[in-house]
C-alpha positions in Angstrom: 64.7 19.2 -24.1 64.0 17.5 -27.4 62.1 19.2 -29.6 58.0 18.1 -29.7 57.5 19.8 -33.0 56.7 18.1 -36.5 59.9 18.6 -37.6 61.0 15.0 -35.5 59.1 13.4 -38.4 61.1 12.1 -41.5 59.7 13.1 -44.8 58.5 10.0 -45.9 56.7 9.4 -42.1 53.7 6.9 -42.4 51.4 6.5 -39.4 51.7 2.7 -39.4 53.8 0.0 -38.4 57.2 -0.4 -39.5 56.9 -4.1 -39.8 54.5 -3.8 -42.6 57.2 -2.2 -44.8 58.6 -6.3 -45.2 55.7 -7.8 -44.4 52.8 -5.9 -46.1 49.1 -7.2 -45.4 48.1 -9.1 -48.1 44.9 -8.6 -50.5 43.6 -12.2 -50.2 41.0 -12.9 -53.3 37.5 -12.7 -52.5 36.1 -16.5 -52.2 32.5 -17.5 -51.3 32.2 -19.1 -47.6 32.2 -22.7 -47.3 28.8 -24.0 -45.9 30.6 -26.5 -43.7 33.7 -26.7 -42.1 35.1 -28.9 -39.4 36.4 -26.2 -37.4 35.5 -22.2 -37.5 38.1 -20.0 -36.3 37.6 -16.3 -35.5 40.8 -14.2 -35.3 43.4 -14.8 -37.7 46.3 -13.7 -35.7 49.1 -16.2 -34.0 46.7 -18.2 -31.7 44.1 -18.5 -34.9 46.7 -19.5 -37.5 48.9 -21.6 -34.9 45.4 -23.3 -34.5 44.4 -23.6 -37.9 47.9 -25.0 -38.8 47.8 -28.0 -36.3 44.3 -28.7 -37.1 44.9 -28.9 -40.9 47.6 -30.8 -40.0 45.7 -33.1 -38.1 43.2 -33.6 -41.5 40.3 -31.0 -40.1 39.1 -28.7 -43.0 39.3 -25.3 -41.2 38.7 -21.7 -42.0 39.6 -18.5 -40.2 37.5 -15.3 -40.0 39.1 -12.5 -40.1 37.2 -9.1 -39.4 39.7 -7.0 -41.6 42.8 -7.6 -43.1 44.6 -10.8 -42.9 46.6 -10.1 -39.7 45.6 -6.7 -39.1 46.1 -6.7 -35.6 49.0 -6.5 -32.8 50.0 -10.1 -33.8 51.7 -8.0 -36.9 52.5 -4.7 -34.9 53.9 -5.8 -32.0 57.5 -5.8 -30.7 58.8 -9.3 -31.4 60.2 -9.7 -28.2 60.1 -13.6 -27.7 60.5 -14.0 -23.8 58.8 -15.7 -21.0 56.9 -13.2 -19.8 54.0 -12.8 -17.1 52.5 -10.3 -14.9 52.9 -11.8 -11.7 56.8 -12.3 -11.0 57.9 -15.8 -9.7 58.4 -14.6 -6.2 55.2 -13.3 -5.8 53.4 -16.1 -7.3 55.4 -18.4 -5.1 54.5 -16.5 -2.0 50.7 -16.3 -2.5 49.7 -19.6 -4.5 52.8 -22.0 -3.5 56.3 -22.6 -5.1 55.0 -25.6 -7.1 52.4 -23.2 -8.4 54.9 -20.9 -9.8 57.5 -23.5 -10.8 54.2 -25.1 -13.0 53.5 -21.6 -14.4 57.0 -20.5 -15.2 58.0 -24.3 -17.1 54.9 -23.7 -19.0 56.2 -19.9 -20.0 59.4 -22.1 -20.6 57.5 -24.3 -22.7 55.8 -21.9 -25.2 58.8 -19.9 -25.8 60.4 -23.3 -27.1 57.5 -23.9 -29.1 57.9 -20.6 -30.9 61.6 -21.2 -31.7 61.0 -25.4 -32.7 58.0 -23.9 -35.1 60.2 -21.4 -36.5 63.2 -24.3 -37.3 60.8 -26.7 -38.2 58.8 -25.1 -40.5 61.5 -22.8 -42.0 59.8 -19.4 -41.2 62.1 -16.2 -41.9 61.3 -14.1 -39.8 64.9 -12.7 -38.2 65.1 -14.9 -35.1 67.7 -13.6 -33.1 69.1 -15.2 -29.7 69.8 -11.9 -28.5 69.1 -12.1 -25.0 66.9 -9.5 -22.5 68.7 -6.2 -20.7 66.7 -5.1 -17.6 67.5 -2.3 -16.7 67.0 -0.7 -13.0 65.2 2.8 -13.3 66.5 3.6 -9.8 69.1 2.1 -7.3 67.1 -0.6 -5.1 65.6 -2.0 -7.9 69.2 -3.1 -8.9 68.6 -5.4 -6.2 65.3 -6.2 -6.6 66.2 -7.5 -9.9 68.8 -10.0 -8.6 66.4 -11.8 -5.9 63.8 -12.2 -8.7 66.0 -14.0 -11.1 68.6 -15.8 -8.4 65.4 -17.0 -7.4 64.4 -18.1 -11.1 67.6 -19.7 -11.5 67.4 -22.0 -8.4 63.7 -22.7 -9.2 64.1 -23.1 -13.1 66.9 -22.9 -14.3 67.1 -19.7 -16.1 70.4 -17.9 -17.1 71.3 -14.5 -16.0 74.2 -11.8 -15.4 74.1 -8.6 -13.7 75.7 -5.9 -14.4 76.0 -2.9 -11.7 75.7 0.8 -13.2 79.6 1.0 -14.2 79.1 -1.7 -16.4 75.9 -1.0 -18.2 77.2 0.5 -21.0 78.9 -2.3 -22.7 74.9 -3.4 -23.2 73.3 0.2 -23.5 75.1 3.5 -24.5 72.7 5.4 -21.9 73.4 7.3 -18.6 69.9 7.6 -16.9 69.7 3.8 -15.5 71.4 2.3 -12.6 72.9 -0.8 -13.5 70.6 -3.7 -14.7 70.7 -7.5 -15.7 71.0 -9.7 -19.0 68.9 -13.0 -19.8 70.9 -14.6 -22.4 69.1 -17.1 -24.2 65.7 -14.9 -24.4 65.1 -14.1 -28.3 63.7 -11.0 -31.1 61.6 -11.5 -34.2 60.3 -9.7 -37.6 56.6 -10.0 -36.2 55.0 -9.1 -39.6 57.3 -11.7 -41.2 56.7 -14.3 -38.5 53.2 -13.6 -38.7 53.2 -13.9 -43.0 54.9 -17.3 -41.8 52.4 -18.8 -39.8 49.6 -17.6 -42.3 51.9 -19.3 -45.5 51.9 -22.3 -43.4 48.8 -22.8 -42.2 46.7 -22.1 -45.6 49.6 -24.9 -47.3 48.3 -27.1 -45.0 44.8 -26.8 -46.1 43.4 -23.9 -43.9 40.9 -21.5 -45.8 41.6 -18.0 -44.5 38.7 -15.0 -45.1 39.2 -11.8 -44.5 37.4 -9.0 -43.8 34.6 -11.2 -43.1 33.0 -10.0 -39.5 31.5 -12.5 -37.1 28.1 -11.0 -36.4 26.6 -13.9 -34.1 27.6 -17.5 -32.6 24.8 -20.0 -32.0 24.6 -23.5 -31.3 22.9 -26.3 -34.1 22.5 -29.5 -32.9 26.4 -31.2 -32.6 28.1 -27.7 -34.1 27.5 -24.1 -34.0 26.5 -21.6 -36.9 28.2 -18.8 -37.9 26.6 -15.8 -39.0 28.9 -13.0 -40.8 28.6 -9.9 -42.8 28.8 -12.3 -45.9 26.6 -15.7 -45.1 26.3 -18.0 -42.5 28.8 -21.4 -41.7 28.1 -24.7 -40.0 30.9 -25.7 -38.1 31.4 -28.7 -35.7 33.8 -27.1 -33.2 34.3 -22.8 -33.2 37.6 -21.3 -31.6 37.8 -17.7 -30.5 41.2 -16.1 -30.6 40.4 -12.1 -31.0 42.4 -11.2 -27.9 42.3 -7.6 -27.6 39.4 -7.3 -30.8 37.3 -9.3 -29.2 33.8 -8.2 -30.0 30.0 -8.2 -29.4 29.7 -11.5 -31.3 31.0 -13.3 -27.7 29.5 -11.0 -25.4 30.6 -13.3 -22.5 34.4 -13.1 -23.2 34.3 -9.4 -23.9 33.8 -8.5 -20.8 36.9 -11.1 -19.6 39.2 -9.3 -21.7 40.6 -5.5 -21.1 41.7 -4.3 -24.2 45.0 -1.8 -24.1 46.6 0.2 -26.5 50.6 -0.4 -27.1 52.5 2.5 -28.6 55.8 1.9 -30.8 57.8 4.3 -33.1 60.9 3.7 -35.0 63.3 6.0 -36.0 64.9 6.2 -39.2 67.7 4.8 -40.7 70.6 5.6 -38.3 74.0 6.5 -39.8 77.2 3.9 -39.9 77.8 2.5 -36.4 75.1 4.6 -34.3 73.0 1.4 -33.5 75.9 -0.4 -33.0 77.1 1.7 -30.2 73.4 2.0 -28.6 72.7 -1.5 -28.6 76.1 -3.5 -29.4 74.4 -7.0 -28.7 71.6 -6.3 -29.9 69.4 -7.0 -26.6 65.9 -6.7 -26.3 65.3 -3.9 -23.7 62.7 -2.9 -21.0 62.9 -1.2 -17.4 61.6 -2.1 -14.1 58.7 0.0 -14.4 54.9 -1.2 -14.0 54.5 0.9 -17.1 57.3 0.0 -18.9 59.7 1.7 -21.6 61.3 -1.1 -24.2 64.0 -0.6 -26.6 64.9 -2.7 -29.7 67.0 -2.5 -32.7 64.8 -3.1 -35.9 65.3 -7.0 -37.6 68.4 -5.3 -39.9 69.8 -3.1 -37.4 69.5 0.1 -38.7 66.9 1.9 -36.7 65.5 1.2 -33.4 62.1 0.6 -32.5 61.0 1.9 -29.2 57.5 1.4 -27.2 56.2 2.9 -24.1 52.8 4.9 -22.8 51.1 1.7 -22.8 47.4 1.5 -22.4 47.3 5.8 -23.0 43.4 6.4 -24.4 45.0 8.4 -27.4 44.1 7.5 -31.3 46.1 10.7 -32.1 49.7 8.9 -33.2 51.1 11.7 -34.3 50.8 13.4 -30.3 51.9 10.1 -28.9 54.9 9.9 -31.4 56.2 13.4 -30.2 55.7 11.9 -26.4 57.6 9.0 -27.4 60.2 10.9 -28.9 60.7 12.5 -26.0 61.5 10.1 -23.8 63.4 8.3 -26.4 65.6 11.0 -26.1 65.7 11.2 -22.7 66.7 7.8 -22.8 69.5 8.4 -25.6 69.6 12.0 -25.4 72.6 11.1 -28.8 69.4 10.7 -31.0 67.9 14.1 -29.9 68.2 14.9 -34.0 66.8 11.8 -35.3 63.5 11.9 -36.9 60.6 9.1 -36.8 59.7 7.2 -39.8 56.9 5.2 -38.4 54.4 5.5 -35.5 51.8 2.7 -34.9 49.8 1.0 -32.0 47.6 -2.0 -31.5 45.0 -3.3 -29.2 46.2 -6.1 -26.7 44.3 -7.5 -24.0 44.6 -8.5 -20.1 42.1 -10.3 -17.7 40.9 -9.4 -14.3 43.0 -11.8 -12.9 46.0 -10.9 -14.9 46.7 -14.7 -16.4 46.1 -15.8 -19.4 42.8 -17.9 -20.4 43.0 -21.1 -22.4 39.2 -23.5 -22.5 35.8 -23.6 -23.7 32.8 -21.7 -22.2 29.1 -22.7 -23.6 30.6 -25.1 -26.5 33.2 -22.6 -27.6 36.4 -22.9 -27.3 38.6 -19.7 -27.1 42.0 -18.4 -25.9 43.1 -15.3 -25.1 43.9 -12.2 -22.2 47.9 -12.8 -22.8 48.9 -9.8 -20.5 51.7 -8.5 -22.2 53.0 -12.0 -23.4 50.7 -12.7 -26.6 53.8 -14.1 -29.2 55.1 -16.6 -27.6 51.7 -17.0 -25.3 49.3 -16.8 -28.5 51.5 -19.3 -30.8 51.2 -22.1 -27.9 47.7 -21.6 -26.6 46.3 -21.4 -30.4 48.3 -24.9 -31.1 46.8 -26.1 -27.1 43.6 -24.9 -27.8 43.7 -27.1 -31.2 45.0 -30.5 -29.8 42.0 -29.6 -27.4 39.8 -29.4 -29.9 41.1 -32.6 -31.6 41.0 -35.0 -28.0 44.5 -35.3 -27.1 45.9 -35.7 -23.6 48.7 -33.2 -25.2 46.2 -30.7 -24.8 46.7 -29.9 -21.2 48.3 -26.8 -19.2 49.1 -25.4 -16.1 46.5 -22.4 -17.0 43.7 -25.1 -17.8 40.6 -25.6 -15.4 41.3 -22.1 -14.3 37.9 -19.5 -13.5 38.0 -16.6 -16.3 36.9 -13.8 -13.8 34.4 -10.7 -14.9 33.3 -8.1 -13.0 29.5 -6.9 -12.7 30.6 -3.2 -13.9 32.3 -4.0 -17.0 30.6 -5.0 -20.4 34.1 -4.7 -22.7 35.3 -2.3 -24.9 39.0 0.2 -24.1 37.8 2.1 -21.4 39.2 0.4 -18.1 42.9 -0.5 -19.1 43.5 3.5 -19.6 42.7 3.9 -15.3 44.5 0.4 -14.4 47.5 1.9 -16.5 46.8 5.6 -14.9 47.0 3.6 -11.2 50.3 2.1 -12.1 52.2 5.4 -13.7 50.9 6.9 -9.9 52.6 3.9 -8.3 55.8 4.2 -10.4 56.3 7.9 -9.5 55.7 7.3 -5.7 58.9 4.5 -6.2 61.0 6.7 -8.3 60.5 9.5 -5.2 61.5 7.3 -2.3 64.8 7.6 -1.1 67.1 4.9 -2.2 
């Protein structure tokens, strides 16, 4: 069993994210508001700074609120997995809303996952794009197969790539013994999120944007043809507002609170690995989760010396130190080889899902907002903030196959990180009744 005491930690150990070793939050200068602005932008993480740079591009004058530091939130602690993910899996969207529902949904996936990588290229952002490619790996026998008639299915519908690889052949893609065979997406990607994020945020104030942080919006009310803005520091007249907190979305828009289920995420990373270690865990460097509801994922850091590993997801735990040493654990269960590495960094974030477990892109009551990315907020977040901006400038570019859609609430809930904690509770119960079937 590995050991749960302090001594997993590293002596240099920091209770943050790894990511902001390269990509440190910056101290931005104190600046007075503007009194007017084109458009106000509140959240200044990939959907807010994707927006703010094709609106500055476009010749708006923008600014971005941001309620602490530049960037302070998942959008620079996440796990950089670039993918084409959503909740509902093709099949099952096919069978209850239609195959040319699903196709629409999944070529839309398709189509912000090739907007990250063409706004990467184009604007020259290094942030460690890799075209590593995706392992999934079965946690018990049938879901081998389960695997296969998801993405056959996704490769006669769409397109997509894919190789399996039955349980004698795993290891050439992952030096464990627990799993039972899995499958590799090739063309699927990994990031630096911190750097990507510094990227965006570079980009988007060269192009005219005014960011402020720590600057919290207090209210939102209409005037006349715009809104005001009142924060902690003054009030702002803007013509057109966008809201792109995701999981910190707070009291300010009281109707999308309660739309959005905030989650924590868990991540640790080890430290530095010795000569060849990583290389013989991860040899092609995938990106890594398991067929679970509540999934474990797996990474190699953006240089390749330590691995990064996530899991626990939506636990209502502040205590990173406890959830490091449960991580740690199953890390070694995992890769029972590391059961004497120690933890340099342990972090989590807030992320956000929605009732009905898609994404949300519009405008409710003049403001325009999007958010709820279920597990998908990188690639999700850089395309809806660049949607919800062409939306905001009139173009027929604008639309999606998640537009027009109702953004559900439920009478009972009013927001904040209560709920997520029982949804994720259900699905751990529903996991464990899987793994104990025969088969």
């Amino acid at each position: 069993m590995a050991d749960s005491g302090a001594d997993i930690f590293s002596a240099d150990f920091k209770a943050a994210p790894f990511w902001w070793e390269a990509a440190p939050r910056p101290e931005l200068a104190e600046k007075p508001l503007p009194e007017r602005v084109d458009v106000a932008i509140v959240g200044s993480g990939y959907t807010g700074l994707s927006a703010a740079l094709t609106l500055a591009r476009a010749g708006r004058s923008v600014l971005v609120l941001e309620r602490d530091a530049l960037g302070f939130g998942a959008s620079s602690r996440n796990a950089g997995y670039v993918g084409r993910t959503f909740k509902h899996s093709f099949n099952k969207l096919a069978e209850s809303r239609g195959l040319d529902h699903a196709v629409a949904i999944y070529r839309e996936l398709q189509a912000a996952f090739d907007h990250v990588l063409r706004l990467i290229e184009t604007e020259k952002i290094d942030c460690a794009l890799r075209r590593c490619g995706r392992l999934i790996v079965a946690n018990k026998p049938r879901h081998y197969g389960q695997i296969e008639s998801l993405l056959a299915a996704k490769r006669e519908h769409l397109g997509e790539p894919y190789e399996m690889l039955p349980a004698a052949d795993l290891g050439r893609e992952l030096e464990s013994g627990i799993y039972h065979g899995g499958a590799v997406i090739p063309d699927l990607a990994s990031l630096h999120p911190g750097l990507y994020h510094q990227g965006l945020a570079d980009r988007a104030r060269s192009a005219g944007a005014e960011i402020r942080d720590r600057t919290e919006v207090l209210a939102i009310g209409h005037e006349g043809t715009g809104c005001t803005i009142t924060t902690a520091r003054g009030n702002i007249f803007a013509r057109n507002v966008l809201v792109a907190t995701n999981g910190y979305t707070g009291r300010a828009t009281s109707a999308l609170r309660r739309r959005v289920l905030p989650f924590r995420g868990f991540m640790i990373a080890t430290e530095e690995l010795a000569p060849g270690v990583a290389d013989r865990i991860l040899p092609h460097w995938r990106t890594v989760h398991d067929w679970h509801n509540d999934i474990d994922f797996l990474r190699r850091s953006h240089d390749g010396k330590r691995l990064v590993f996530g899991g626990l997801t939506g636990t209502a735990s502040d205590d990173l130190t406890a959830m490091a040493r449960r991580l740690h654990a199953r890390l070694t269960r995992i890769l029972p080889q590391l059961a004497g590495v120690k933890l340099s960094h342990a972090w989590n974030c807030f992320c956000a899902a929605t009732f009905d477990q898609y994404p949300h892109i519009g405008s409710m009551d003049g403001v325009h907002y999007a958010m709820g990315y279920c597990f998908a907020g990188l690639p999700a977040g850089t395309y809806f903030g660049h949607k919800a901006a062409l939306a905001i400038l009139g173009s027929p570019e604008a639309a999606t196959a998640f537009d027009r859609r109702p953004f559900p609430a439920r009478w009972f809930y009013r927001g904040g990180s209560w709920l997520m904690p029982l949804v994720m509770a259900h699905y751990r119960r529903e996991d464990r009744r899987d793994d104990n079937r025969p088969g």
